[in-house]
Each structure stands twice: as C-alpha cells, then as structure tokens.
N, C-alpha and C positions, 0 to 999 in steps of 0.2 A: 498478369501484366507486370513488366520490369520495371525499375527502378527509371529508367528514362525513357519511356514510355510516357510514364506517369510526368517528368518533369514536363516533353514534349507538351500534353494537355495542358498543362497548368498555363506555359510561358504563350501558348494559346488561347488562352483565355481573356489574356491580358497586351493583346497584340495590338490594338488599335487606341490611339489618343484617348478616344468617349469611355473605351473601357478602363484603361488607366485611371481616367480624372471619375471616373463612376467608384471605381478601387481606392483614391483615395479620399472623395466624399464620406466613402461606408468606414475611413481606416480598416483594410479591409488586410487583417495578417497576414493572409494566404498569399496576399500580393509580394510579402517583404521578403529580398531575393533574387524576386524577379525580375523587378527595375526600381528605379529609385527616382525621385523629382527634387527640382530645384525650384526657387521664388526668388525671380530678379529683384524684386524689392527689399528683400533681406538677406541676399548673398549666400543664404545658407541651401544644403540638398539633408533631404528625408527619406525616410523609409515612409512607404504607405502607409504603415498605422500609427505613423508618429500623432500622438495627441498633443498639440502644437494649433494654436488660433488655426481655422481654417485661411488659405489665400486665395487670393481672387483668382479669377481662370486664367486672365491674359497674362498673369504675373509669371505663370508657373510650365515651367518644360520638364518632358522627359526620358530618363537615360537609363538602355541598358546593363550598367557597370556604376557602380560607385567610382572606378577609375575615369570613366567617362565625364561624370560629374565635376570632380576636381579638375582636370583638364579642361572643362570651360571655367573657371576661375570658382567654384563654388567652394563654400568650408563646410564640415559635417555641421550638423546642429547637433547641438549640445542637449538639447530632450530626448530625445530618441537614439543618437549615438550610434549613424551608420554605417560608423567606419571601426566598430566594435562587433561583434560578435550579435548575435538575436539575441534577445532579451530571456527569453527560455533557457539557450544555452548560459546565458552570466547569469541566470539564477540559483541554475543547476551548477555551475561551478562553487559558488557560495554556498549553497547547502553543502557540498562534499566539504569544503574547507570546515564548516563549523561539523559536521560527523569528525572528520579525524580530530579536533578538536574536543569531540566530546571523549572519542576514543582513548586517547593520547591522555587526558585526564583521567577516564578510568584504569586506566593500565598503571597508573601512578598511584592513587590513592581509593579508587570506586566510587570518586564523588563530583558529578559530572558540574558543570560550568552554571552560575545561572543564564538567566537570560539575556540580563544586560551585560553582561562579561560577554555572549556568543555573540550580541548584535554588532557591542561594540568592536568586538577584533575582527567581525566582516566588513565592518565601515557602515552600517543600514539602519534603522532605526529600531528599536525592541517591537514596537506591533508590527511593522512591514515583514522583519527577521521572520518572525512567527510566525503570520500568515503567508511568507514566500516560501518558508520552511515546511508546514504543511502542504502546500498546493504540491511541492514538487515527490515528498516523500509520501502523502498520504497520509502522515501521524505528528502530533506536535514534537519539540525537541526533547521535552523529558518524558513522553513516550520512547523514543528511542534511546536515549541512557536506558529508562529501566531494562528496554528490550538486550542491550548489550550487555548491560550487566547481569541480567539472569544469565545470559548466553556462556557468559565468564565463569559466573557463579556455577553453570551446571558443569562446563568443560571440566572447571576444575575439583567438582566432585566426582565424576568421573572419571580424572587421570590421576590423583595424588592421589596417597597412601594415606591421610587423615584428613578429617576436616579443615584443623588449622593450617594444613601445607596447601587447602584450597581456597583457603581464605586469602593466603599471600598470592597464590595465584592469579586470582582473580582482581589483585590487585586493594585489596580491602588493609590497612596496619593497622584499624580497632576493630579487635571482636565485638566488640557492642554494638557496632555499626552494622557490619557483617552478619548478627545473630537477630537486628531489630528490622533490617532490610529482606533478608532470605524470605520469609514467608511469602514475603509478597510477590514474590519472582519467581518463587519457586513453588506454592500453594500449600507447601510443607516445612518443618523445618530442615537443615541442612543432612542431618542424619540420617533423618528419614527419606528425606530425596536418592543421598547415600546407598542406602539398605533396600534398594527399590520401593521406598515409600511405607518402611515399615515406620510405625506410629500414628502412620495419617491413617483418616477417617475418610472410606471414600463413599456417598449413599448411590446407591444405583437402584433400580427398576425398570425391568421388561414389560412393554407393550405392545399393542396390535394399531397398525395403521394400512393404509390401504395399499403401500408399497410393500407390506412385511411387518416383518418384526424390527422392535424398537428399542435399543438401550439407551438410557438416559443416565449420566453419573453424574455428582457433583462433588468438589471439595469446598470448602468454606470458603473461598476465594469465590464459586459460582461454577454455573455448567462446564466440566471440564471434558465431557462426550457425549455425541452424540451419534452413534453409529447403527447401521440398516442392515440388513439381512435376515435370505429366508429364515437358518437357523438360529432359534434364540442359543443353544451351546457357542455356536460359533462366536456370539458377541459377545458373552461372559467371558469366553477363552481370553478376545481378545484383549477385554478390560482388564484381565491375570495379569495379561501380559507386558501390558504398560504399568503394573503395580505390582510385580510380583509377591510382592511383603507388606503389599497394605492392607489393613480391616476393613475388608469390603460391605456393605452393612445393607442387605436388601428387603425386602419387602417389609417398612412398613409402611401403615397404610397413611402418613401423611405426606410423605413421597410420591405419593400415586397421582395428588394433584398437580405435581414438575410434570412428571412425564405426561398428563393430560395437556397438561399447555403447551409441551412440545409438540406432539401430534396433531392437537390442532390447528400450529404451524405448519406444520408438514402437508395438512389436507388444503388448508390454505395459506399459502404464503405470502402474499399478499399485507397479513395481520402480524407479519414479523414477532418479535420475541423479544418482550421486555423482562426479562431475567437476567442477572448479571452473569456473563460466561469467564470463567477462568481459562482465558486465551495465552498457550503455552509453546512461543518458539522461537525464531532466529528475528532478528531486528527488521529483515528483507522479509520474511513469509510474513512477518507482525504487517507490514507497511500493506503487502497484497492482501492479507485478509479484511485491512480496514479500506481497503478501495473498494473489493469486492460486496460488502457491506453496505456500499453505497450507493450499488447498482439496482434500480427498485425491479420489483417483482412486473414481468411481461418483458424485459428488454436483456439482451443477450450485447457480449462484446466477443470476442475473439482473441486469443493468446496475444496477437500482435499489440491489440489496441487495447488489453488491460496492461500489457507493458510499457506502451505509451503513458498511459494514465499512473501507473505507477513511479514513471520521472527513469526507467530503464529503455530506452526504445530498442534494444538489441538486447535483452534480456525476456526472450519469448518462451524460452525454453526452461530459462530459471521458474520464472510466475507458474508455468505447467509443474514445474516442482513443488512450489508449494500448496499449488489446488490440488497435489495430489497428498499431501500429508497434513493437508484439513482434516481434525478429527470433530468438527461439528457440523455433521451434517444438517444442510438447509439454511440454518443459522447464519454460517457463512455460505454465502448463494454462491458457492465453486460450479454448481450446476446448471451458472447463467453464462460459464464461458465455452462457447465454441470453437469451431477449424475456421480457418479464414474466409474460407467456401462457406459458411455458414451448418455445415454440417456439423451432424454431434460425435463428439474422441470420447478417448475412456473418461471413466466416471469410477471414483473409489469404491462407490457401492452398487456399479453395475450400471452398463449405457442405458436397459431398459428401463432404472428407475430414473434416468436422467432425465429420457425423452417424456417420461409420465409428467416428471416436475415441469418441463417446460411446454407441452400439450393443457396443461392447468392454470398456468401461467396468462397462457398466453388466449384462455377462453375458449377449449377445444372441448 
C-alpha cells in the first residue's frame, strides 16, 4: 500500500466532527496533520495532541489547514506550536544540532561537551536534553561521544603511519588522554588494536547448542563474539580473522561457564544475558543495536519500523546494515527483525537458524 493510500485512510478516519472531537479528547497524534481545532474562548488553534486544559465542546471548531485556522482569526498556541514543525521532527532537529556538536568537539580536542554545555546551546533543559536525546537516538549523549570517538580513534589507526599521527587524528593533543581513553573504545590498547590486536588477550570456547556450534570470546571489556555455525573451524577462522595477532587463549575450563550461559540464552531467549558485552562499532550501528536490545523476546519489528524506532525513518537499509555486522549473536536480537510482509531476510548465521530463533520465541 503507497504512501497515499495510507494518507487517504488516515484523513478517513478522522472525517467527521465526533471523530475529530473523540481525537482530540484521546490527544490522539495520529490525528496532528490531519486537521487542526480552534477554542473561541481563547482565540488560540491546536493540534490534536496539544496537552493544553481540555475545552468545552461548543467552544471548539474544526479546520483542515492550519491556513484555515488563521484565516478565521485564530493565533497558534504557544504549547503545542502548530504553526512549527511536529514535535518529533523539532526533537530530532535538536538532537542532530547537539551530535555535530559533539562531533565538532571531538575533531578539536576528543573531549566531547558535557551535558549542561549540550542542553544549554540547544536552548532545553539538561534532563529533558537527555531523555529527548535518548528517545530519539536510542543511546545517551556520552554513549555517542564514546561511540565517535572510537570510530576516530580506530579510523585513525588504521590510516596513519604511527600511533601518534592517530592520536592527532582523531583529534586527541594529550597522549595521556588518548593512552587512558583507548582501552575503553577500543577493548585494547592503541598498538595492539594497531597490530591486529597483538598484546591483547582474547578467551574463547567452543560449544554445542541446538542451532550448532557456538563461539563464545571475550576481551576484558566483556563478550566481544558471539558467533553460530555448523563448522567449529569455520568460527575459529573467523575469530583469526577479526584478531589476527591476538593471543587467543581457549579452553580453559573456567570459561566453559560464559559460554554455558550463552547457550542457555540461545536455547532460551527469553532469560536474556547479563554479562557484560564488549559492543564494537559506528555510533549509528551502536544506537541500532541498543534499540534492538530493547525489543523483548516473542515480538518481531521490520527494517522499516526498527528505522523508525531508531529516529532514521528512511534509513531502512542502513539499520539492515548494521543487523548484518552484529557480531553477537542473540545477544543483540538482529533476529527479531523481519521484511515488511513479515517474512523472514537473510540472517548472519543462516535464515534457518533464524526461523528456529523465532519459531522459540514465539512458543512453537
């Protein structure tokens, strides 16, 4: 069904006076848009979900246009502000202001704004900043610094010629900041992130679950994979190959109780995973995994609507990128998102282990 298709229903919905004044009894969102209402008693016109004293019935008319509205002599109200943009949209403008913000900061020195510097220079108060800042990205604001700044921090050991040429990169002018930060970004330190992770200690163990075979690794930061397939070679490989130069360090046997606790996630999901995971990527896949995380076990979203939920509405294809370079499987529930149709797409480790996760799920 098209894009105005969909509008058609909607402005159907809301077609008749009862259903209007029923829309704006519920402040009903869905309505704001669609028409807007005025209160002869107070001169002012609303959007339906205006939170604003309810008005009496007889007091109150309503217009297709906010053009409409002012043309009978009405003035916006000043709570709901509906001769401004939806309140989603000014949220989401605000958040991006305070990301380049943070951005623009770390390119300077790598030492992102606090809080009340970010609230302040949006004009919003430091809890509201925070809690609109979440709602619309999915992670707090110094989640997203740290997330940029690893993003910095690894760019730039990956394209300079030495450490210190990636420190300036990344925008860092004290090593001590730069050398007391890196671990935590990066789960190693800079050299060894460098060297493909030579110095770091990575523990892993192979187990059996009822999907397969099961790698479980961790660095000192917490689970930093989790990965499925028949072949256990195939998953050693591929653990190489995200470390090529790190001390891989496996079987002993007090490790063996991680990867029991992951698999019994795995058999049931449901009992989620209280282990700390060493979550390693772009500030945008950071923000989709922690949506995803949020979605409980039995309900399914679809590329569109975890883009939505991610504060990206045309970014469906992006979010499909980063459910596909999830390396914790389960953990991050990448395999609660479907096709729009409800059908199940590819899956990192296979559609069939998909459809089991979500046949488990869902009590089949």
């Amino acid at each position: 069904m098209g894009k105005t298709a969909n509008k058609e229903l909607i402005q159907a919905a809301y077609q008749g006076d009862e259903q209007r004044w029923a829309a704006v009894a519920r402040r009903d969102a869905g309505a704001d848009g669609v028409f807007w209402y005025s209160v002869r008693s107070t001169g002012v016109y609303c959007r339906p979900s205006c939170g604003a004293r309810p008005a009496l019935r007889k007091n109150v008319a309503f217009h297709d246009s906010r053009e409409a509205a002012e043309q009978a002599g009405f003035r916006p109200c000043l709570r709901c502000k509906p001769d401004q943009p939806p309140l989603a949209e000014r949220q989401a403008a605000i958040v991006a202001q305070a990301c380049r913000l943070i951005d623009a900061a770390a390119a300077d020195d790598g030492a992102a704004p606090d809080l009340d510097s970010l609230a302040a220079a949006v004009g919003v108060s430091r809890f509201h900043f925070h809690r609109m800042f979440k709602a619309v990205t999915g992670i707090t604001p110094k989640a997203y610094a740290n997330a940029q700044r690893a993003r910095r921090v690894q760019d730039g050991l990956a394209q300079q010629a030495t450490v210190t040429d990636a420190m300036y990169a990344a925008g860092f002018n004290s090593s001590g900041r730069f050398y007391a930060q890196s671990p935590a970004v990066l789960g190693m330190t800079p050299g060894a992130f460098r060297a493909g992770g030579r110095g770091a200690r990575i523990r892993f163990a192979i187990g059996a679950c009822s999907l397969g075979a099961i790698l479980v690794a961790s660095t000192e930061q917490g689970i930093c994979a989790i990965l499925m397939d028949d072949d256990p070679d195939v998953l050693v490989r591929d653990l190489q190959d995200r470390f090529p130069k790190a001390e891989l360090i496996g079987a002993e046997p007090e490790y063996e109780q991680v990867v029991s606790r992951v698999v019994g996630m795995v058999e049931r999901p449901e009992l989620g995973l209280d282990l700390p995971l060493d979550v390693r990527g772009t500030a945008f896949q950071q923000r989709v995994w922690q949506v995803l995380r949020g979605i409980p076990a039995g309900r399914t979203v679809s590329y569109a609507e975890l883009a939505e939920l991610v504060g990206s509405p045309k970014g469906a294809r992006a979010v499909a990128g980063a459910c596909a370079a999830n390396a914790l499987a389960v953990a991050i529930p990448c395999h609660r998102v479907v096709r729009n149709d409800g059908s199940i797409s590819g899956y990192r480790w296979g559609v069939d282990r998909k459809a089991a996760l979500l046949d488990r799920e869902a009590g089949k």
